[in-house]
KOLRO-569831 format. One record per residue: x, y, z of N, C-alpha, C in turn. Coordinates in steps of 0.02 Angstrom, whole numbers, padded with zeros to 5 digits, always signed. Layout:
BEGIN
XYZXYZXYZ;...
***
This chain:
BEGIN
-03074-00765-04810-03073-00695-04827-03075-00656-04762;-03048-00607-04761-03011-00591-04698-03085-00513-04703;-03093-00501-04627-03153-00435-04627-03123-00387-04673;-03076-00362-04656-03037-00295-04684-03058-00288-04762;-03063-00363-04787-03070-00374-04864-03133-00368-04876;-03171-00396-04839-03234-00385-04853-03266-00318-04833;-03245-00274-04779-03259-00218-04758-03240-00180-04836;-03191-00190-04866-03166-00146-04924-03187-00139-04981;-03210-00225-04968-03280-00241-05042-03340-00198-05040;-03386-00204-04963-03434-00181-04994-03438-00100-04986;-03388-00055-04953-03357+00022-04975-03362+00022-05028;-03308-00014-05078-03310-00018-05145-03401-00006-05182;-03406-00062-05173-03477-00059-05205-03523-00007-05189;-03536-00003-05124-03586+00049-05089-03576+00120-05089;-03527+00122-05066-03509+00187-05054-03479+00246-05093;-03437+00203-05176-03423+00243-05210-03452+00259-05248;-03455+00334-05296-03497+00341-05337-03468+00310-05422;-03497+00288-05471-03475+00244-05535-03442+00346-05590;-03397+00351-05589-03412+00395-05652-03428+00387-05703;-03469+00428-05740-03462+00416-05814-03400+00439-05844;-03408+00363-05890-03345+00348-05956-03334+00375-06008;-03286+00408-06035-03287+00414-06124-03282+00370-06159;-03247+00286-06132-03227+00241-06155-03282+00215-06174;-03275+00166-06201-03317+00104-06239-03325+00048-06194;-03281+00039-06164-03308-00010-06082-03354-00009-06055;-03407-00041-06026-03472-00023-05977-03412-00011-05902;-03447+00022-05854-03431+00007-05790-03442-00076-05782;-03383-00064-05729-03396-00147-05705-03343-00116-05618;-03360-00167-05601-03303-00217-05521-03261-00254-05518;-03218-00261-05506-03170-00299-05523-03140-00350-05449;-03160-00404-05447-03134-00437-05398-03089-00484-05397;-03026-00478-05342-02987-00516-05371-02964-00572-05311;-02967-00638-05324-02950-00670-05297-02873-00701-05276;-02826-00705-05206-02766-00728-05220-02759-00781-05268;-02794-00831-05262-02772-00894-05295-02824-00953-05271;-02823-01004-05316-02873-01047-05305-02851-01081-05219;-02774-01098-05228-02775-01113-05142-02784-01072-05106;-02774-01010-05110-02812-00971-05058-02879-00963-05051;-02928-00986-05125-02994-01002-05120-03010-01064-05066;-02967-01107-05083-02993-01164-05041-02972-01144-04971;-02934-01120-04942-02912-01125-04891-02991-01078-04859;-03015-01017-04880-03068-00961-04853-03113-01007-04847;-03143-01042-04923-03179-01091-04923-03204-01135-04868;-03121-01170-04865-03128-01224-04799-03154-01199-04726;-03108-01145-04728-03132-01095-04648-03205-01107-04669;-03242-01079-04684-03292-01043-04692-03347-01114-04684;-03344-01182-04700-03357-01242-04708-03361-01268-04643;-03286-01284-04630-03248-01321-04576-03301-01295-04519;-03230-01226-04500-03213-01179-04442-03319-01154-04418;-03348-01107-04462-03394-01090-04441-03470-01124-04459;-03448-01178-04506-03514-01225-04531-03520-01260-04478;-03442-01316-04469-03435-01339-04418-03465-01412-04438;-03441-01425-04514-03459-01476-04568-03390-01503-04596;-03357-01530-04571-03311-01564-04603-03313-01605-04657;-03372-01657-04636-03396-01691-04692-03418-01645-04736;-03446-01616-04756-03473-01589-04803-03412-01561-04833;-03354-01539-04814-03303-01506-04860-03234-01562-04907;-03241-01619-04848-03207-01689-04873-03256-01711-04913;-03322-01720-04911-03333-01785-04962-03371-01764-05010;-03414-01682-05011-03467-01653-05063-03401-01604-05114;-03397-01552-05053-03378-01482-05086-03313-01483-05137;-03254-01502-05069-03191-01510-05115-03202-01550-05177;-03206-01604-05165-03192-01639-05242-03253-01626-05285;-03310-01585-05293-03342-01547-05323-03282-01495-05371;-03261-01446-05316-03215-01418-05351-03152-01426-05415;-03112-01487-05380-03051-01539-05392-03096-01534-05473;-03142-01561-05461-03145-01595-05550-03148-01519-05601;-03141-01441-05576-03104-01398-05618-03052-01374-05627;-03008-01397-05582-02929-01370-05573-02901-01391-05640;-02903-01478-05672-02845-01467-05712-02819-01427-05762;-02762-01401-05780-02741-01358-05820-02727-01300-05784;-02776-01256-05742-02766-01209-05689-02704-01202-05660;-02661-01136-05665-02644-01120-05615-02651-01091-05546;-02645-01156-05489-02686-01145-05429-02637-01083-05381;-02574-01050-05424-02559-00999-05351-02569-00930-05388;-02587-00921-05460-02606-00868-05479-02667-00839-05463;-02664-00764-05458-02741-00740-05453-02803-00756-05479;-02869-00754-05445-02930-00777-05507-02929-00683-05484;-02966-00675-05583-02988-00623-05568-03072-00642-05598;-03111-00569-05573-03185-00596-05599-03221-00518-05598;-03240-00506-05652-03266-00449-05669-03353-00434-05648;-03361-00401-05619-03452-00401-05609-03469-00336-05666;-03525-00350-05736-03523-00289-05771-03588-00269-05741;-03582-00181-05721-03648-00155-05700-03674-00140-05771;-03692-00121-05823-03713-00098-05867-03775-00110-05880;-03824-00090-05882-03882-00134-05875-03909-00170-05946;-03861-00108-06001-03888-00143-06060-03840-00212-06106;-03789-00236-06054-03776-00273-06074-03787-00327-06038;-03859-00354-06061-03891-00421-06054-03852-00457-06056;-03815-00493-06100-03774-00545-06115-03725-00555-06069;-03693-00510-06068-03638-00522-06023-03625-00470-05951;-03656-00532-05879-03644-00474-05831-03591-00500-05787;-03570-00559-05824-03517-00563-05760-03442-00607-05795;-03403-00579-05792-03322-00595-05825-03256-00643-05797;-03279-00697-05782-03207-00725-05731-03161-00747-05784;-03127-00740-05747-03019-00733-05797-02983-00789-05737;-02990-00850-05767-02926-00926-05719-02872-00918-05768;-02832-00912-05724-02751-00913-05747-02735-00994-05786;-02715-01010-05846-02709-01057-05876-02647-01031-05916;-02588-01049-05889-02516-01062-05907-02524-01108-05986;-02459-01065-06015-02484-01073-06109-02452-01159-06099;-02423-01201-06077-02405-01282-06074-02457-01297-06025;-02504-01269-06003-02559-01300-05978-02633-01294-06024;-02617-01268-06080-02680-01250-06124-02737-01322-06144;-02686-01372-06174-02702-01416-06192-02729-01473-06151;-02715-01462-06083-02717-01511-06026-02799-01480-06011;-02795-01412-06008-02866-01364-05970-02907-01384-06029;-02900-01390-06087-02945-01386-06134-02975-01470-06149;-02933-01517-06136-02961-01586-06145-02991-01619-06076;-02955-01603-06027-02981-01652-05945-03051-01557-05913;-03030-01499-05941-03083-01458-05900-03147-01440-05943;-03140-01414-06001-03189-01374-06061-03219-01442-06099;-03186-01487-06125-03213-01529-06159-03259-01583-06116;-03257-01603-06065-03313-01673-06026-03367-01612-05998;-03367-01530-06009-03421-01497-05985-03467-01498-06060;-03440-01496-06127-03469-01493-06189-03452-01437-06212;-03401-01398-06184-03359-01346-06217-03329-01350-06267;-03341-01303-06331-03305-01331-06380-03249-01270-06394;-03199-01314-06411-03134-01267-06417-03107-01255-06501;
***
C-alpha cells in the first residue's frame, strides 16, 4: 500500500465530518482493495521488504492465506465496509470477495464448507 493511500485513508476517517442521513443506511467506510494479488503483493512488501522475514511469508503467512482463495476472484477488487453506527451491534464490519457466478460452487464446497459454513 503505497503512502499516498494511506495518507488518504486516514484524511478520510479523521478529518472528515460523517453527515447525517435520511436514508436507512447507518454511516459506514468503505475500503477498497485492488485485488487479492495486489493484497499479496503489499502483504509480501510489508513481510519480506520491511519485516525482513522471508520465512515467515513462504512457510506461515502465504499458505495460511492460499487455503481461502478457492473460488475467488484474485484480480477483482475486495471491497470491505467498516459500519460506524454504534447501534448496530451485530454488524460492524462488511467485506464483499468477488466470487464469479461458475465459481460459486467451487467457493462454496473447497472455501465455506471445511470452515462449517452452511450454504
Amino acid at each position: 500500500m503505497s503512502v499516498r493511500v494511506l495518507y488518504a485513508l486516514i484524511f478520510v476517517l479523521f478529518a472528515s465530518e460523517t453527515a447525517q442521513s435520511q436514508q436507512s443506511e447507518p454511516p459506514k467506510v468503505t475500503v477498497v482493495q485492488a485485488g487479492v494479488n495486489r493484497l499479496y503483493e503489499d502483504l509480501e512488501y510489508l513481510v519480506v521488504n520491511l519485516g525482513e522475514d522471508k520465512n515467515a511469508w513462504d512457510n506461515i503467512l502465504k499458505p495460511t492465506l492460499d487455503v481461502f482463495l478457492p473460488g475467488l476472484d484474485v484480480e477483482a477488487p475486495i471491497r470491505y465496509d467498516i459500519i460506524l453506527d454504534p447501534s448496530q451491534d451485530a454488524e460492524k464490519y462488511r467485506p464483499s470477495f468477488p466470487v464469479p457466478a461458475q465459481e460459486q460452487k467451487n467457493f462454496l464446497i473447497k472455501n465455506l464448507k471445511p470452515l462449517g459454513i452452511a450454504y
